[in-house]
C-alpha positions, 0 to 999 in steps of 0.5 A: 571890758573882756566879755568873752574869751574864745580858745581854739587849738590851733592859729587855723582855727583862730583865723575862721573864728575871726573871719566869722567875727568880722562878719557878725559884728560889721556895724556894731560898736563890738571890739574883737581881737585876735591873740596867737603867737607869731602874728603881726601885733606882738606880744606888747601890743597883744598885752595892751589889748588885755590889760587895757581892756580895749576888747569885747571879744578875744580869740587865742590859743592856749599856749598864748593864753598862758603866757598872757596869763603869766605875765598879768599874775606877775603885775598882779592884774586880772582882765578876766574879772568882768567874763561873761563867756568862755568858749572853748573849741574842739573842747573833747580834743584839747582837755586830753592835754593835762596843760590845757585841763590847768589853764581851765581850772586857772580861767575858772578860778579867776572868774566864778561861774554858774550857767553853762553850755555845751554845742555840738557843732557837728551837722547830723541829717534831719532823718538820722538818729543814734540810739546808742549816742553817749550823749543826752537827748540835745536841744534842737539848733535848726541852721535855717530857722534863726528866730526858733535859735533865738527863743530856745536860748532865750528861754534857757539863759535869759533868766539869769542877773547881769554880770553874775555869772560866766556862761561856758559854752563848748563846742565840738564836732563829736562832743559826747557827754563825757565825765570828764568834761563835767568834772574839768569845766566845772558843768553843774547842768549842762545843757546840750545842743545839736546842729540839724541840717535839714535833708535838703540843704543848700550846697555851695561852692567855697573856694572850690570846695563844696560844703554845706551852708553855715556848717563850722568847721567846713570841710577843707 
């Protein structure tokens, strides 16, 4: 069944997520697939993926998603019935779009929800603060410290039932804590997140691009 449904703005972004996927799931039994318009599988065999429900992961786009939509309501068939999450990228920037905040309250409607989660994926310097951020006080992400990520998530989301809710995770690189994001996404108590890069952070080399390591987006 269709566990997580991922929605970014733009084919781009849907193209990095999905490179970052393959990465993640290289030897796992995870099924993911990639749905935006103008691709090499069409729109049949885009349907398939959803009404056969022959994927674990689904990156798309809204307009996309839309037309999936549509024609699933017209069969009368639901794939998102067994979500668990729904992750939605550069989320302060799509809600300003009134289609995009109707797609939202039509994926809420078909799947009821509970727990919630909101990231900011924007990278701040371990030694930097902002006393006048819009946001509350974050929970901490270190890139360099997986088992710490571990627990902390653990710890907050763990104590919920199997397949009695849908986790909402949004992420953005100047994510606040804005009403309308609440109000949108439905977010009882949210939970906030930040990305910390330590003061001394690997810089690589990505395709001549210097960048810094495990950042998303990266700088292009």
């Amino acid at each position: 069944n269709l566990k997580c449904l991922i929605v970014a703005p733009s084919k781009d972004l849907c193209v990095q997520i999905t490179d970052v996927l393959r990465h993640l799931t290289a030897g796992t039994s995870i099924r993911y697939a990639t749905i935006y318009g103008a691709n090499d599988k069409g729109f049949g065999n885009e349907h398939d993926i959803l009404r056969n429900e022959s994927a674990d992961i689904v990156v798309t786009t809204p307009v996309r998603l839309v037309d999936h939509l549509n024609l699933a309501q017209r069969n009368q068939l639901n794939f998102l019935s067994h979500l668990r999450f729904f992750v939605v990228d550069e989320a302060d920037k799509v809600v300003q779009d009134e289609k995009f905040k109707m797609l939202v309250r039509r994926v809420l409607h078909l799947r009821t929800s509970v727990p919630q989660l909101a990231v900011d994926s924007a990278t701040t310097n371990a030694a930097d603060g902002d006393e006048n951020s819009s946001t509350p006080t974050p929970h901490t992400l270190h890139v360099n410290n997986v088992a710490h990520n571990h627990h902390l998530l653990a710890d907050d989301y763990y104590g919920a039932r199997e397949n009695d809710f849908l986790m909402k995770m949004l992420f953005s690189a100047t994510l606040t804590d804005d009403p309308t994001l609440r109000s949108i996404f439905n977010l009882k108590y949210p939970f906030y997140y930040q990305l910390e890069v330590p003061s001394k952070t690997t810089i690589v080399n990505d395709n001549n691009n210097n960048c810094l390591l495990y950042t998303s987006p990266s700088p292009r």
